[in-house]
N, CA, C, O and CB atoms as a CASP TS submission, in Angstrom:
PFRMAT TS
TARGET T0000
AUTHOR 0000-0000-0000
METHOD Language model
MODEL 1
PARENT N/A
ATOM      1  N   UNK     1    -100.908  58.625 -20.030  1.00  0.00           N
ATOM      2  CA  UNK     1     -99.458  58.524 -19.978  1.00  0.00           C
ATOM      3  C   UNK     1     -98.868  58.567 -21.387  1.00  0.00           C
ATOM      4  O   UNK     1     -97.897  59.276 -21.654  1.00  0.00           O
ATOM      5  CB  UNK     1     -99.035  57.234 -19.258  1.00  0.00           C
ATOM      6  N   UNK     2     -99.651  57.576 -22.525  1.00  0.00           N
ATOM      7  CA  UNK     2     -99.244  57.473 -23.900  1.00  0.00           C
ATOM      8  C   UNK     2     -98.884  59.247 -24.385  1.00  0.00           C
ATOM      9  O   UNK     2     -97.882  59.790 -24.849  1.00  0.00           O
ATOM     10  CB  UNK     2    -100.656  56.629 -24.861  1.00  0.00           C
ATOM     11  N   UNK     3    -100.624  59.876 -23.896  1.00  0.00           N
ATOM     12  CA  UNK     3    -100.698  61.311 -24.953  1.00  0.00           C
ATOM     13  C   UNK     3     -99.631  61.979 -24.114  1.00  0.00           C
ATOM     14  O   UNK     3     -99.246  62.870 -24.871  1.00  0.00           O
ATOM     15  CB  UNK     3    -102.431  62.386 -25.087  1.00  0.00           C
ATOM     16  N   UNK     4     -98.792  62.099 -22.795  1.00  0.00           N
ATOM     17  CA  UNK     4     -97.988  62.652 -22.330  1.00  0.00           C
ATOM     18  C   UNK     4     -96.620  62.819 -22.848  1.00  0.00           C
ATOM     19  O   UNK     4     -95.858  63.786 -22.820  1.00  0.00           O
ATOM     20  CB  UNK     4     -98.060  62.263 -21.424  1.00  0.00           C
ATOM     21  N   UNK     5     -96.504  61.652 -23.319  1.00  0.00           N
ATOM     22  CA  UNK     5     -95.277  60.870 -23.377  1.00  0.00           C
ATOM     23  C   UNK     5     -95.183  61.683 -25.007  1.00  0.00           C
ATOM     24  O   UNK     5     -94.289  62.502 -25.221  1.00  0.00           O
ATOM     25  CB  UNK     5     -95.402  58.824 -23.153  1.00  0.00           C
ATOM     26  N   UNK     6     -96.178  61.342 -26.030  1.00  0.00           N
ATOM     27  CA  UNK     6     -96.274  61.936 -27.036  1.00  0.00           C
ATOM     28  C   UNK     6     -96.053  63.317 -27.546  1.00  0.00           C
ATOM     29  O   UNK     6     -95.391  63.486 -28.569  1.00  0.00           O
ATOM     30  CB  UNK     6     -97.081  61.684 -27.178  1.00  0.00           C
ATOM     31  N   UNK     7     -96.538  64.248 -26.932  1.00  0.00           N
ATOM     32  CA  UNK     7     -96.362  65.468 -27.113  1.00  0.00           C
ATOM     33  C   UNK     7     -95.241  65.938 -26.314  1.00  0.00           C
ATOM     34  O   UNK     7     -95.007  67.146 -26.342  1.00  0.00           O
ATOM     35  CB  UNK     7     -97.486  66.107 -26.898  1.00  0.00           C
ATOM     36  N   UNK     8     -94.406  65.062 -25.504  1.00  0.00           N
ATOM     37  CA  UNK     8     -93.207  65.685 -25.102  1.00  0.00           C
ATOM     38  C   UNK     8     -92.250  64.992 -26.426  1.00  0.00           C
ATOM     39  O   UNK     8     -91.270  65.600 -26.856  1.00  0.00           O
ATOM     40  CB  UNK     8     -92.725  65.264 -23.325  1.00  0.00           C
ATOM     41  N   UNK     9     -92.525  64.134 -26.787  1.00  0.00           N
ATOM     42  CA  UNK     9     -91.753  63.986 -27.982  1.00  0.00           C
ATOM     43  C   UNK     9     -91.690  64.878 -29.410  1.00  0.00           C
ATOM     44  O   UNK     9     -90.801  64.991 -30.254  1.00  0.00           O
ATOM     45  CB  UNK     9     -92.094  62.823 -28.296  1.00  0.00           C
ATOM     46  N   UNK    10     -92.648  65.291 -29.328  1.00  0.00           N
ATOM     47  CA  UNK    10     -93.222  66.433 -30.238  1.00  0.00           C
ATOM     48  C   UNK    10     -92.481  67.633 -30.154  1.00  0.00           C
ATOM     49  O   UNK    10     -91.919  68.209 -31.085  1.00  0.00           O
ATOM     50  CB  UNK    10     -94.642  66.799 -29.905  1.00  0.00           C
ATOM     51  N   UNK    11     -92.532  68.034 -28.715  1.00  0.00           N
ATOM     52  CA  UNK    11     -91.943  69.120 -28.147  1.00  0.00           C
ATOM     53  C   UNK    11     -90.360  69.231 -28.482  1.00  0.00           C
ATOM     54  O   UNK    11     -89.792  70.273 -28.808  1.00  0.00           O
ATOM     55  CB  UNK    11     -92.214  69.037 -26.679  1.00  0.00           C
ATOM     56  N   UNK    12     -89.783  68.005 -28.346  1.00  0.00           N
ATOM     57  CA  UNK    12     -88.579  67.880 -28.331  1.00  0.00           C
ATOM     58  C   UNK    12     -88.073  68.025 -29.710  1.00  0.00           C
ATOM     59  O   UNK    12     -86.978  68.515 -29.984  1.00  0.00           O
ATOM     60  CB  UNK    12     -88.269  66.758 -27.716  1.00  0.00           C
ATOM     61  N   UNK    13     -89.093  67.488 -30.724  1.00  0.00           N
ATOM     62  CA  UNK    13     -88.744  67.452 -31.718  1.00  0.00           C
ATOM     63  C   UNK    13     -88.839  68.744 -33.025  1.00  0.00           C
ATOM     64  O   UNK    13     -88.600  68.667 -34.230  1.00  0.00           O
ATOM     65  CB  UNK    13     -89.269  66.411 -31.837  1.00  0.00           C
ATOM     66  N   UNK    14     -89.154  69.542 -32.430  1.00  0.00           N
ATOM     67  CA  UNK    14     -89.406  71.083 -32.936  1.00  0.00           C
ATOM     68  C   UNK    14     -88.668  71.669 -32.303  1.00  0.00           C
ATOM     69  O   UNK    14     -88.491  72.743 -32.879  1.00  0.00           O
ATOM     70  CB  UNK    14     -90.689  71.766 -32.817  1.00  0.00           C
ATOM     71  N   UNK    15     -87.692  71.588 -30.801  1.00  0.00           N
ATOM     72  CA  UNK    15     -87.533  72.379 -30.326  1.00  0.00           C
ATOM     73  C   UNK    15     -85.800  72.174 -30.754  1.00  0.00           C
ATOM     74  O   UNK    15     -85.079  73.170 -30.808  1.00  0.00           O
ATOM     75  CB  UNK    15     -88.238  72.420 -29.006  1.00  0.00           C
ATOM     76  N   UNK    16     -85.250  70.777 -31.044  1.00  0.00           N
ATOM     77  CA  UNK    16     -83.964  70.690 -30.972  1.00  0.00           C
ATOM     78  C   UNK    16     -84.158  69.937 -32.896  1.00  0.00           C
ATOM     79  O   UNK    16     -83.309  69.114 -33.240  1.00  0.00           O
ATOM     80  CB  UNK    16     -83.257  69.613 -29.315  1.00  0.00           C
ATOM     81  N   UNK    17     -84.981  70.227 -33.645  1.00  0.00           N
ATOM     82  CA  UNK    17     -84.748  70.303 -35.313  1.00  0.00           C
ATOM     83  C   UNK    17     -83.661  70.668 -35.817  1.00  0.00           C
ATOM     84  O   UNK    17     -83.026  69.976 -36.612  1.00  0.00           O
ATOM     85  CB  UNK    17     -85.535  71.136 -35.988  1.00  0.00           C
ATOM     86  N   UNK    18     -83.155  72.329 -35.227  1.00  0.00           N
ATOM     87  CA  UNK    18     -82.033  72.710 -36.684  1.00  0.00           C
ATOM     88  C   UNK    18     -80.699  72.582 -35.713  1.00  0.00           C
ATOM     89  O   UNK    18     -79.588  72.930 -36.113  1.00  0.00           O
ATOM     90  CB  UNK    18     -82.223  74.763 -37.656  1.00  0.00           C
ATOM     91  N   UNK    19     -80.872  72.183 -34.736  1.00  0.00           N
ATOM     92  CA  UNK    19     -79.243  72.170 -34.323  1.00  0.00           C
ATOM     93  C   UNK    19     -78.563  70.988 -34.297  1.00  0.00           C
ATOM     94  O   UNK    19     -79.231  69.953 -34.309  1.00  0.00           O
ATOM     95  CB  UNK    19     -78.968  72.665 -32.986  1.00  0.00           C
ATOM     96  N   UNK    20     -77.144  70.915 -34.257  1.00  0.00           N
ATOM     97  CA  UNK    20     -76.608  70.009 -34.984  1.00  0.00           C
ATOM     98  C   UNK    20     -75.302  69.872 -34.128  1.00  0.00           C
ATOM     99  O   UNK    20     -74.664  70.925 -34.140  1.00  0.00           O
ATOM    100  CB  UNK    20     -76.500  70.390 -36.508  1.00  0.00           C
ATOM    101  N   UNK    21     -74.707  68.848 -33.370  1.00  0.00           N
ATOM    102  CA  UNK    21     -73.800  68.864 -32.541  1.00  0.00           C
ATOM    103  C   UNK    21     -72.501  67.988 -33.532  1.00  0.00           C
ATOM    104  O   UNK    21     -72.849  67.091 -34.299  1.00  0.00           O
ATOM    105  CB  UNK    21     -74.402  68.196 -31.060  1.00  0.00           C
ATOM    106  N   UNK    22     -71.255  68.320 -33.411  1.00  0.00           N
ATOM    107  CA  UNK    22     -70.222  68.188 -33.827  1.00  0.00           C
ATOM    108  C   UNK    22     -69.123  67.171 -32.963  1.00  0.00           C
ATOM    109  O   UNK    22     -69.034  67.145 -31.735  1.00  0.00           O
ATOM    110  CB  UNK    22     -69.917  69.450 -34.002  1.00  0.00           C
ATOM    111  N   UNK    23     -68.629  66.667 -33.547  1.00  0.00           N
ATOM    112  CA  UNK    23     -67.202  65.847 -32.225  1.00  0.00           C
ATOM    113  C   UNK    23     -66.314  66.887 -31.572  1.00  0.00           C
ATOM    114  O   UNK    23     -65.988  67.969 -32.059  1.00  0.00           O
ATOM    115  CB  UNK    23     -65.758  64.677 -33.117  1.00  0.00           C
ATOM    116  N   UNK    24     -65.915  66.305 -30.192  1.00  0.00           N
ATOM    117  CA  UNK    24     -65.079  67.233 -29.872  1.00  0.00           C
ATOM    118  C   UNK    24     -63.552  67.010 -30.177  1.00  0.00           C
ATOM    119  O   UNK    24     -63.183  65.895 -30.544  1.00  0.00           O
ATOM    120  CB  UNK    24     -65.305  67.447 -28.591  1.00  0.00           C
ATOM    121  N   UNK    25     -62.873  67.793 -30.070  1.00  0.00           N
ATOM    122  CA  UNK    25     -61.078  67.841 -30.751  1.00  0.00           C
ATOM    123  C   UNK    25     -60.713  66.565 -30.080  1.00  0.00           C
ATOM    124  O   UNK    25     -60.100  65.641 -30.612  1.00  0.00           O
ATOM    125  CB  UNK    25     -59.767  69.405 -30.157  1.00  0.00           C
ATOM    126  N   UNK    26     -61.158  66.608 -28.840  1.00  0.00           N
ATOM    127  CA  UNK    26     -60.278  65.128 -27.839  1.00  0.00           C
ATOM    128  C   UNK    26     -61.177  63.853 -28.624  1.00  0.00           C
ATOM    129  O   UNK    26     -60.531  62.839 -28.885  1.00  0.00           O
ATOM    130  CB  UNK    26     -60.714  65.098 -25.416  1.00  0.00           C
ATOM    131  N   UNK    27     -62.485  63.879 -28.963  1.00  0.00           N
ATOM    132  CA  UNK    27     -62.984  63.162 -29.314  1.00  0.00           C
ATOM    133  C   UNK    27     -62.655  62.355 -30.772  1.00  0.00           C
ATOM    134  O   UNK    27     -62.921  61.161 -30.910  1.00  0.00           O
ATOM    135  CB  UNK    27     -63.890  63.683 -29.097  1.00  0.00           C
ATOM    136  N   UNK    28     -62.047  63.166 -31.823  1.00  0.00           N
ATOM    137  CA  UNK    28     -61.672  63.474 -32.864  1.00  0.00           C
ATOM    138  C   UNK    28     -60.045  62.383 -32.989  1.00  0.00           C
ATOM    139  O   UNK    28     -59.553  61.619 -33.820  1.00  0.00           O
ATOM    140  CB  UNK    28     -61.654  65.198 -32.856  1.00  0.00           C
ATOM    141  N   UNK    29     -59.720  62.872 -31.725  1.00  0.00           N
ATOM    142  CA  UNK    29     -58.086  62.346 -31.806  1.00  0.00           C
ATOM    143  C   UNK    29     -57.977  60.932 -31.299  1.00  0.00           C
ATOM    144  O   UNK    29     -57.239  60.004 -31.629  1.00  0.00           O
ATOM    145  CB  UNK    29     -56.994  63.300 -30.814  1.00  0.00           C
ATOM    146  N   UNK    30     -59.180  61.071 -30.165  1.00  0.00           N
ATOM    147  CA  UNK    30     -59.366  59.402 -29.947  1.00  0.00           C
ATOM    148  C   UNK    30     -59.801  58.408 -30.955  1.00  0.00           C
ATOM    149  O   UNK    30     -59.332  57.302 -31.223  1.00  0.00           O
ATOM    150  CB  UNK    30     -60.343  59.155 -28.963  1.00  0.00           C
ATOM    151  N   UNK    31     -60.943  59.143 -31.518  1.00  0.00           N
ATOM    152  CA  UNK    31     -61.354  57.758 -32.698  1.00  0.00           C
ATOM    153  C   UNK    31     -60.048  57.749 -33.802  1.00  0.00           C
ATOM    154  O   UNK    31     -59.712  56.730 -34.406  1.00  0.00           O
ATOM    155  CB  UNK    31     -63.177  58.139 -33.828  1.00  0.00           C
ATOM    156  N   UNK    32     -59.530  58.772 -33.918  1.00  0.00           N
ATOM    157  CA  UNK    32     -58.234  58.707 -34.718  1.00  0.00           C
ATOM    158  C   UNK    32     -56.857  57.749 -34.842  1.00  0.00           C
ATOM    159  O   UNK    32     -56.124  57.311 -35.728  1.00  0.00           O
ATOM    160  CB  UNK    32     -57.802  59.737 -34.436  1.00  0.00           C
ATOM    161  N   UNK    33     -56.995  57.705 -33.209  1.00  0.00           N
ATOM    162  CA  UNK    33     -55.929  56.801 -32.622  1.00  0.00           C
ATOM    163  C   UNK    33     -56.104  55.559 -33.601  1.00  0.00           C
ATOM    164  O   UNK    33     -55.258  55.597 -34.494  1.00  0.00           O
ATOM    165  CB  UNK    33     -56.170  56.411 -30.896  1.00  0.00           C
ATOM    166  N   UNK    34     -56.652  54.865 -33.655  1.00  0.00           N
ATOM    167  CA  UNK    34     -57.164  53.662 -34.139  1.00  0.00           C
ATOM    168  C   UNK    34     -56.723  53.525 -35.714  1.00  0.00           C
ATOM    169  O   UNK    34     -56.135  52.577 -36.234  1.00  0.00           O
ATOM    170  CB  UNK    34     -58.758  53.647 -33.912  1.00  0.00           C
ATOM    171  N   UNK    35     -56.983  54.224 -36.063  1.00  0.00           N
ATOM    172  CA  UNK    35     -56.727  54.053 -37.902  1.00  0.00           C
ATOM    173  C   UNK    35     -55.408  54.098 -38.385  1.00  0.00           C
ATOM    174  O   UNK    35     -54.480  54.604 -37.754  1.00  0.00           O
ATOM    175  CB  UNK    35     -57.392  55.274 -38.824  1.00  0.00           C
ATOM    176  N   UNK    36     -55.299  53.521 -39.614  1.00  0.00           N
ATOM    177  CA  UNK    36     -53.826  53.709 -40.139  1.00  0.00           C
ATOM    178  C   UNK    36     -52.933  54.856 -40.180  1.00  0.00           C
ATOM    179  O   UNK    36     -51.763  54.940 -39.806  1.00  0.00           O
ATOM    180  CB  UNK    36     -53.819  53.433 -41.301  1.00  0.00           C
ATOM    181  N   UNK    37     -53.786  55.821 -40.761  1.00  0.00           N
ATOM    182  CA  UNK    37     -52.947  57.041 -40.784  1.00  0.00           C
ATOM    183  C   UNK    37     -53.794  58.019 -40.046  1.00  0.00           C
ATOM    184  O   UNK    37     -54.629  58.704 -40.638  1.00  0.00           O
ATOM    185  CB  UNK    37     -52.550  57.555 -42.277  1.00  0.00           C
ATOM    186  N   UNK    38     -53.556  58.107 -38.528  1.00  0.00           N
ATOM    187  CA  UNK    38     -54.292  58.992 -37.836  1.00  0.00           C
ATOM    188  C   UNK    38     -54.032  60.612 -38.661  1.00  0.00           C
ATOM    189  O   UNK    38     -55.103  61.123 -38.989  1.00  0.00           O
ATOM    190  CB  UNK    38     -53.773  58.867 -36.167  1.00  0.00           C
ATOM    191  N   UNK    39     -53.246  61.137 -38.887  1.00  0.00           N
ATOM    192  CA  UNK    39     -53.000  62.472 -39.380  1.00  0.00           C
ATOM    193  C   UNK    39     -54.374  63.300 -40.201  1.00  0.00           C
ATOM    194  O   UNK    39     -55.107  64.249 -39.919  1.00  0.00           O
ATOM    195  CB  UNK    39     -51.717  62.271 -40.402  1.00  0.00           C
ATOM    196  N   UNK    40     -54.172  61.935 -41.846  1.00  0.00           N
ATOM    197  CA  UNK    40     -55.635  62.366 -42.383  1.00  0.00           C
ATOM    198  C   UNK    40     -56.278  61.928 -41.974  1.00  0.00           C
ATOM    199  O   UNK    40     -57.267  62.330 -42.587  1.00  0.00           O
ATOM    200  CB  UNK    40     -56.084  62.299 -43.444  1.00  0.00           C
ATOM    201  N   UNK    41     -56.742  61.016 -40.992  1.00  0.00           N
ATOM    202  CA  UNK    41     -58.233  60.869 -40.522  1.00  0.00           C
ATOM    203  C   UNK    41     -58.379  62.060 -39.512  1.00  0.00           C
ATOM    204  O   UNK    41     -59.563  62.232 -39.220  1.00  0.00           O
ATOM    205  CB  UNK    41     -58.587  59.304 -39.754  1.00  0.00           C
ATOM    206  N   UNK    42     -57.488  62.967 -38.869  1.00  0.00           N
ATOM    207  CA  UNK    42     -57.647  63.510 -38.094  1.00  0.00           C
ATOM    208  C   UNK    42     -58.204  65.200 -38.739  1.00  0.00           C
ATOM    209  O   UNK    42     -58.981  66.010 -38.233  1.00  0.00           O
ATOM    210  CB  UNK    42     -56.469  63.216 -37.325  1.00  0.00           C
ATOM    211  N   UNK    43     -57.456  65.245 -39.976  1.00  0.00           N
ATOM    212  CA  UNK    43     -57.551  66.068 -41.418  1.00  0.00           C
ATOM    213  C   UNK    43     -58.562  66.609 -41.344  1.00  0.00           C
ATOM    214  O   UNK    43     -59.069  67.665 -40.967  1.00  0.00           O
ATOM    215  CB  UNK    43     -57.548  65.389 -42.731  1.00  0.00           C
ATOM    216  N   UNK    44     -59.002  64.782 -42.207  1.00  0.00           N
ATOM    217  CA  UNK    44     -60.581  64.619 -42.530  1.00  0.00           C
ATOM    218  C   UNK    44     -61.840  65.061 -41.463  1.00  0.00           C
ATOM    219  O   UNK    44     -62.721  65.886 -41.703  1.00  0.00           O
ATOM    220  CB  UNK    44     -60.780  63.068 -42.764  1.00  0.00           C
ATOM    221  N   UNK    45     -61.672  64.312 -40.286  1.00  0.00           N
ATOM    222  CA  UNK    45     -62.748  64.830 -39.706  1.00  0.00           C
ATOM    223  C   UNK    45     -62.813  66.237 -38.885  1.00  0.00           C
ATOM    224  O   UNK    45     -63.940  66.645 -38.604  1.00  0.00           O
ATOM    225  CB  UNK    45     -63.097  63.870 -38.958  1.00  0.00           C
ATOM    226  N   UNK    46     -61.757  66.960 -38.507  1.00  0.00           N
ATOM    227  CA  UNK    46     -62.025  68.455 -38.413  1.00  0.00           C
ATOM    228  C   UNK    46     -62.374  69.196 -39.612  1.00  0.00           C
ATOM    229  O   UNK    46     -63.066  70.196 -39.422  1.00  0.00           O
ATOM    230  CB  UNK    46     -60.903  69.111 -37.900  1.00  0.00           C
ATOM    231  N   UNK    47     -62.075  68.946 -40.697  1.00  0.00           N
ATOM    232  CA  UNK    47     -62.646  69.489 -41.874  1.00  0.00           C
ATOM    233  C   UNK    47     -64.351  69.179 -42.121  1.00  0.00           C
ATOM    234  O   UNK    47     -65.173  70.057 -42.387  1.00  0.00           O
ATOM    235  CB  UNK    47     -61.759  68.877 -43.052  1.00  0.00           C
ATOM    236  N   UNK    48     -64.565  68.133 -42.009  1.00  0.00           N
ATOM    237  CA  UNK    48     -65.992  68.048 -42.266  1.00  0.00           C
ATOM    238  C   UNK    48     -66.329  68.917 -40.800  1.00  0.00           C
ATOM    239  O   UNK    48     -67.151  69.832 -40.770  1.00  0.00           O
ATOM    240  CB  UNK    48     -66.678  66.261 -42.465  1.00  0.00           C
ATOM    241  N   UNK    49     -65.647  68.520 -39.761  1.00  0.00           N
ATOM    242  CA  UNK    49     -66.523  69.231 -38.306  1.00  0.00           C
ATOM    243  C   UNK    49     -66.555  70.700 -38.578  1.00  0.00           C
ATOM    244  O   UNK    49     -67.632  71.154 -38.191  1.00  0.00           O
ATOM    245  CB  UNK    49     -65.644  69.007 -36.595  1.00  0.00           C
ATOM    246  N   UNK    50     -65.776  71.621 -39.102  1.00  0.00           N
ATOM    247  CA  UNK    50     -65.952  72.934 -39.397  1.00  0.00           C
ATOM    248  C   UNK    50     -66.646  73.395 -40.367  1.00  0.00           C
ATOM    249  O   UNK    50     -67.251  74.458 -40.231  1.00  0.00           O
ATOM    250  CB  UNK    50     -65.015  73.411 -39.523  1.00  0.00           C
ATOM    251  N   UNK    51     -66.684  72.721 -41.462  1.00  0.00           N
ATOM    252  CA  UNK    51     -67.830  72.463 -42.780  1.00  0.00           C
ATOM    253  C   UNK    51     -69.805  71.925 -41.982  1.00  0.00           C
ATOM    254  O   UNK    51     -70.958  72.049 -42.393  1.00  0.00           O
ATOM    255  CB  UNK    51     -66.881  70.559 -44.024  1.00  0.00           C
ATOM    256  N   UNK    52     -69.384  71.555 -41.179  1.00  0.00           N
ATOM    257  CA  UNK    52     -70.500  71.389 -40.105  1.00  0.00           C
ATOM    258  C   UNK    52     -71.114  72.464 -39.329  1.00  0.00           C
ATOM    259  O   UNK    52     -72.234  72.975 -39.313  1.00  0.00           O
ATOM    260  CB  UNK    52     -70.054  70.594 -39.157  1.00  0.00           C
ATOM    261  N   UNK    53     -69.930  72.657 -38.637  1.00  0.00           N
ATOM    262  CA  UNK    53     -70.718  74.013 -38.238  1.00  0.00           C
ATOM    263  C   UNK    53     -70.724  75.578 -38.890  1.00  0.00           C
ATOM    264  O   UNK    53     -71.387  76.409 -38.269  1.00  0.00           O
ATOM    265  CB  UNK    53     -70.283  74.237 -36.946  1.00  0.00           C
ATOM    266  N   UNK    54     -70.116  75.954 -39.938  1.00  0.00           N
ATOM    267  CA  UNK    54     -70.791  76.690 -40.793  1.00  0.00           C
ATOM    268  C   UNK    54     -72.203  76.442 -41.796  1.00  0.00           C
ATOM    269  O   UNK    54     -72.931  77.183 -42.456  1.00  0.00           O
ATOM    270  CB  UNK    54     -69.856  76.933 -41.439  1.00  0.00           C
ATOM    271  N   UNK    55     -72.153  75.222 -41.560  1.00  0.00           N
ATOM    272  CA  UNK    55     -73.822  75.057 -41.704  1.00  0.00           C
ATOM    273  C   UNK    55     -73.926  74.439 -43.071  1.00  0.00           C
ATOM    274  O   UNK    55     -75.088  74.129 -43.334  1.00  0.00           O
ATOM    275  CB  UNK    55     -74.793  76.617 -41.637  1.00  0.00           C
ATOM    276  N   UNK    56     -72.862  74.108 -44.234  1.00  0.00           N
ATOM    277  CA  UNK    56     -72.292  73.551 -44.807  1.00  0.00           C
ATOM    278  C   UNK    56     -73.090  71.997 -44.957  1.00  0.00           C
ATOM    279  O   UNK    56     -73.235  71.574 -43.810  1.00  0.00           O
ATOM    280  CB  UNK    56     -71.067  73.760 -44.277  1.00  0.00           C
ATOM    281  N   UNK    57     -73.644  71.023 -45.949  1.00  0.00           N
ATOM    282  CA  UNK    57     -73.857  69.755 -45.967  1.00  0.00           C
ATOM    283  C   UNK    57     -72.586  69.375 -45.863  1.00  0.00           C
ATOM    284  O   UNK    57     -71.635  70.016 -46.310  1.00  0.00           O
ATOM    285  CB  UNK    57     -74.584  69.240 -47.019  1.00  0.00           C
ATOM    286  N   UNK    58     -72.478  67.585 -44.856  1.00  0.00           N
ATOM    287  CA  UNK    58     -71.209  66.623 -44.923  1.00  0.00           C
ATOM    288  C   UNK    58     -71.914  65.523 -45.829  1.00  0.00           C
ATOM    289  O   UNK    58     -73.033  65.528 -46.344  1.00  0.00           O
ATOM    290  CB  UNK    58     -70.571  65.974 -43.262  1.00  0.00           C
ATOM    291  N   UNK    59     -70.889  64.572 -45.856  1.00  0.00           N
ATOM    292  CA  UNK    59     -70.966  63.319 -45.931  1.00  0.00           C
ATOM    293  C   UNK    59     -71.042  62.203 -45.316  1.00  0.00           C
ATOM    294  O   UNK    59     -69.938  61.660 -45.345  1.00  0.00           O
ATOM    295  CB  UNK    59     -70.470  63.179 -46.300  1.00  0.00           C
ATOM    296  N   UNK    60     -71.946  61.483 -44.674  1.00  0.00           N
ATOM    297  CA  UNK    60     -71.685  60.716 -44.203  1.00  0.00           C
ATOM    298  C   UNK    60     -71.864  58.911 -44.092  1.00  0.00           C
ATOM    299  O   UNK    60     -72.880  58.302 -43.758  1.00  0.00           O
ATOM    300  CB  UNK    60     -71.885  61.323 -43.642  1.00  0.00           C
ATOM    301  N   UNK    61     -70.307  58.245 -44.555  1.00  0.00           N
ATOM    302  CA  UNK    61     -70.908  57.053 -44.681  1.00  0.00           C
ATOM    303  C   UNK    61     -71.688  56.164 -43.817  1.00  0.00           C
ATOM    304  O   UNK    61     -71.540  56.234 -42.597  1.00  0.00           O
ATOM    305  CB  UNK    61     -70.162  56.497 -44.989  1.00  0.00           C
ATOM    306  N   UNK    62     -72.352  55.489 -44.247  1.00  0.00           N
ATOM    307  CA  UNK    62     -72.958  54.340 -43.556  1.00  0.00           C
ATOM    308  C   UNK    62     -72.618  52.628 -43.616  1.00  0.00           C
ATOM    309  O   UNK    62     -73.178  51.891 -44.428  1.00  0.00           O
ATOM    310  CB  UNK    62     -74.217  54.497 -43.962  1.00  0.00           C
ATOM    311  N   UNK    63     -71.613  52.149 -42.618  1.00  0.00           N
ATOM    312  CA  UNK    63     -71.528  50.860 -42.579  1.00  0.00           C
ATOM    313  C   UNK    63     -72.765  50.018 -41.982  1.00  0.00           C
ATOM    314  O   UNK    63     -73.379  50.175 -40.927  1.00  0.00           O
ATOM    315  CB  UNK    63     -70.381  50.641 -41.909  1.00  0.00           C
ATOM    316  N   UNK    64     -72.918  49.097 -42.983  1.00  0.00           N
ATOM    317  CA  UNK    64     -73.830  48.029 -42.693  1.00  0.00           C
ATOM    318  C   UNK    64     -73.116  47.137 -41.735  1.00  0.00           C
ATOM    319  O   UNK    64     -72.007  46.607 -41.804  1.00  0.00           O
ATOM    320  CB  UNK    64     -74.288  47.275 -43.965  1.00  0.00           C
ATOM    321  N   UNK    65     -74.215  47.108 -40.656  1.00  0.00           N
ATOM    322  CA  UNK    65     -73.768  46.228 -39.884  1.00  0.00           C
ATOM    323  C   UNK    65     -73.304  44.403 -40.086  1.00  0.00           C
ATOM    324  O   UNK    65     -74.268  43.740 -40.469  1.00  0.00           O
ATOM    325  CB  UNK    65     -74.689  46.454 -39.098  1.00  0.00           C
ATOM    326  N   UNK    66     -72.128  43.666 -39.898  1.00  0.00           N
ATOM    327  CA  UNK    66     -71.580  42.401 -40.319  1.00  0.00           C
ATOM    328  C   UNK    66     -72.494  41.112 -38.946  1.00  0.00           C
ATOM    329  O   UNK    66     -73.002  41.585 -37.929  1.00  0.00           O
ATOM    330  CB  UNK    66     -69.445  42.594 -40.216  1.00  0.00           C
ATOM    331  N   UNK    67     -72.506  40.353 -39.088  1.00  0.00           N
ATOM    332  CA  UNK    67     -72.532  39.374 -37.674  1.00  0.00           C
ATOM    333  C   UNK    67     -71.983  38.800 -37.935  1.00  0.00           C
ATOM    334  O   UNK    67     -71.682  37.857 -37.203  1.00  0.00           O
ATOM    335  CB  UNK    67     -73.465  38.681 -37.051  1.00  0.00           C
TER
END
């Protein structure tokens, strides 16, 4: 079951390597909602999302999680 389980992970992991999924526009406008100035956050992240999919490096921060 282990070596099964394994080489479908394998599989998966060669097979979906270079592609790279993006937010969608509705998705984009929702997390937007939320912030101070939805406009440039809305700016900002279709710009990196099209800089994304021309294949382009982003940036992306990382918040440390608080408790």
């Amino acid at each position: 079951m282990k070596l099964a389980l394994s080489l479908f992970a394998l599989f998966a992991l060669f097979t979906f390597d270079d592609k790279s999924y993006s937010l969608t526009n509705y998705q984009i406008t929702k997390i937007c909602k939320k912030e101070k100035r939805p406009s440039t956050c809305k700016n900002n992240l279709l710009e990196k999302k099209y800089n994304l999919q021309k294949g382009n490096q982003i940036e992306i921060p990382v918040i440390p999680y608080k408790r």
